[in-house]
VOLO-477288 format. One record per residue (C-alpha): residue number from 1; x, y, z. Coordinates in Angstrom, 2 decimals, m for minus. Layout:
# VOLO-477288
<r><torpa>NUM</torpa><u>X</u><v>Y</v><w>Z</w></r>
...
This chain:
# VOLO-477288
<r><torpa>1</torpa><u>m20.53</u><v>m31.82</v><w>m87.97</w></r>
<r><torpa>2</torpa><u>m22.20</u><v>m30.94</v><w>m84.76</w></r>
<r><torpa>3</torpa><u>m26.10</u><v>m30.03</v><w>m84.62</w></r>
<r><torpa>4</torpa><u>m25.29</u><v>m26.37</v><w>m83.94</w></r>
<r><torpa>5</torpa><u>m22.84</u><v>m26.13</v><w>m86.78</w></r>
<r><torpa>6</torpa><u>m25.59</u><v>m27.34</v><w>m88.99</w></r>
<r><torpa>7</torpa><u>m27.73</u><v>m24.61</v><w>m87.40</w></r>
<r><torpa>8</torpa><u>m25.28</u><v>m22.04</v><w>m88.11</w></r>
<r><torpa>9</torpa><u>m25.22</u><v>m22.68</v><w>m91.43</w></r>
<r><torpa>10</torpa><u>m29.18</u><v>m22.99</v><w>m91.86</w></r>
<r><torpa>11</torpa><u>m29.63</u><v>m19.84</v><w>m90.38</w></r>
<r><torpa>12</torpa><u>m27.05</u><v>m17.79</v><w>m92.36</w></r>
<r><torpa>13</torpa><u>m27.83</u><v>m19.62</v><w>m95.57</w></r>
<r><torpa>14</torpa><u>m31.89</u><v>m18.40</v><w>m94.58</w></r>
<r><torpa>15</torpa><u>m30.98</u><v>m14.84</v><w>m94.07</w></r>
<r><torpa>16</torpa><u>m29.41</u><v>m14.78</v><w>m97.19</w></r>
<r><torpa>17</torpa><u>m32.30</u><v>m16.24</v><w>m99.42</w></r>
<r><torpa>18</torpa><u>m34.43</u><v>m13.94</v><w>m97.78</w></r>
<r><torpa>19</torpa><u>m32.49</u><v>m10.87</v><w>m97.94</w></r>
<r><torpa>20</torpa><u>m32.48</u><v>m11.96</v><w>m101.75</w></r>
<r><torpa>21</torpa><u>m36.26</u><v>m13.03</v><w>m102.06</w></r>
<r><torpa>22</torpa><u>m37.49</u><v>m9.78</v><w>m100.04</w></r>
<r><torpa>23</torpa><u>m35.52</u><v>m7.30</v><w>m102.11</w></r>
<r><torpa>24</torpa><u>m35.86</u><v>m9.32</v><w>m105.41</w></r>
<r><torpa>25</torpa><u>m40.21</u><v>m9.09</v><w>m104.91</w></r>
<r><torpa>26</torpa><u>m41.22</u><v>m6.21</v><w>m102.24</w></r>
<r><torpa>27</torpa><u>m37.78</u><v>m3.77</v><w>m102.22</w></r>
<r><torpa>28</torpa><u>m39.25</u><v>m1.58</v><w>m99.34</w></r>
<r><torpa>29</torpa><u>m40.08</u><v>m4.59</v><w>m96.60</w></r>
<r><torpa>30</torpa><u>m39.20</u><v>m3.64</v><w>m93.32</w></r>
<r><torpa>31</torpa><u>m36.25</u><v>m5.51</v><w>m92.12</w></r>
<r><torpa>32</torpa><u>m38.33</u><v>m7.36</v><w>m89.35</w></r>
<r><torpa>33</torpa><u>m40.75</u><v>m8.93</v><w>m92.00</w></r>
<r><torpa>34</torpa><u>m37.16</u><v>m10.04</v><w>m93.58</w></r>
<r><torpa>35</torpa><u>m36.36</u><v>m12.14</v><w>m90.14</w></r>
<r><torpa>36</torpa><u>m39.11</u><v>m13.40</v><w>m90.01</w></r>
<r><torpa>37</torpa><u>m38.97</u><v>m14.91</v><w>m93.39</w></r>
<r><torpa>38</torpa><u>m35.72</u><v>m16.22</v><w>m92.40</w></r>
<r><torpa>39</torpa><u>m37.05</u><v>m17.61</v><w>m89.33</w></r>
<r><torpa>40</torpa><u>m39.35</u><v>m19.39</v><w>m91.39</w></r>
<r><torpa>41</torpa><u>m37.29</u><v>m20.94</v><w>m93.71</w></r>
<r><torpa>42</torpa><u>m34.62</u><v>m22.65</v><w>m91.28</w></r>
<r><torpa>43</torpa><u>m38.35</u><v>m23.82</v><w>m89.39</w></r>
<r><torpa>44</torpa><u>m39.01</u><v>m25.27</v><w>m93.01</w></r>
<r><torpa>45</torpa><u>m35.96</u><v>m26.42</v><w>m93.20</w></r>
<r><torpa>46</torpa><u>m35.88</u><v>m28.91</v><w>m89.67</w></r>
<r><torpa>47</torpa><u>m39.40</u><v>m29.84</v><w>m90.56</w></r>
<r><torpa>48</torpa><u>m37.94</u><v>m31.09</v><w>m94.16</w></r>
<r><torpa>49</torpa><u>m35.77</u><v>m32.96</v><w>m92.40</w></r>
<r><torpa>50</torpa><u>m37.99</u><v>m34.55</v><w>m90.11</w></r>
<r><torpa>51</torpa><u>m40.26</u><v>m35.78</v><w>m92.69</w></r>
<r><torpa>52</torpa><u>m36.98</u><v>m37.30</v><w>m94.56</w></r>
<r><torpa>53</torpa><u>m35.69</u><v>m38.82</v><w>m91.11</w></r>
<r><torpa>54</torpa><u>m38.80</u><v>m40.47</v><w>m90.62</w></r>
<r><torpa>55</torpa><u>m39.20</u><v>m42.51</v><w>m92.98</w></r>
<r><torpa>56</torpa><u>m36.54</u><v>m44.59</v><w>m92.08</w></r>
């Protein structure tokens, strides 16, 4: 699997928890509060894997 691929996925997989976690908590967010969520959970999710990368 290429880099991008794994991207792809990140980033759909993101929007999806945070369509789930914005409408589950605050129902009327505006949708740009919801991107940015996402945004910040693929950033989690490369900085997750940088801390288990380096380790070895």
């Amino acid at each position: 699997m290429t880099q991008f691929h794994i991207f792809i996925i990140r980033a759909i997989l993101a929007a999806g928890f945070a369509v789930i976690l914005s409408r589950m908590f605050y129902p009327d967010v505006n949708i740009i509060y919801v991107a940015g969520l996402g945004i910040i959970l693929v950033g989690l999710a490369y900085f997750a894997e940088y801390l288990r990368n380096r380790k070895s």
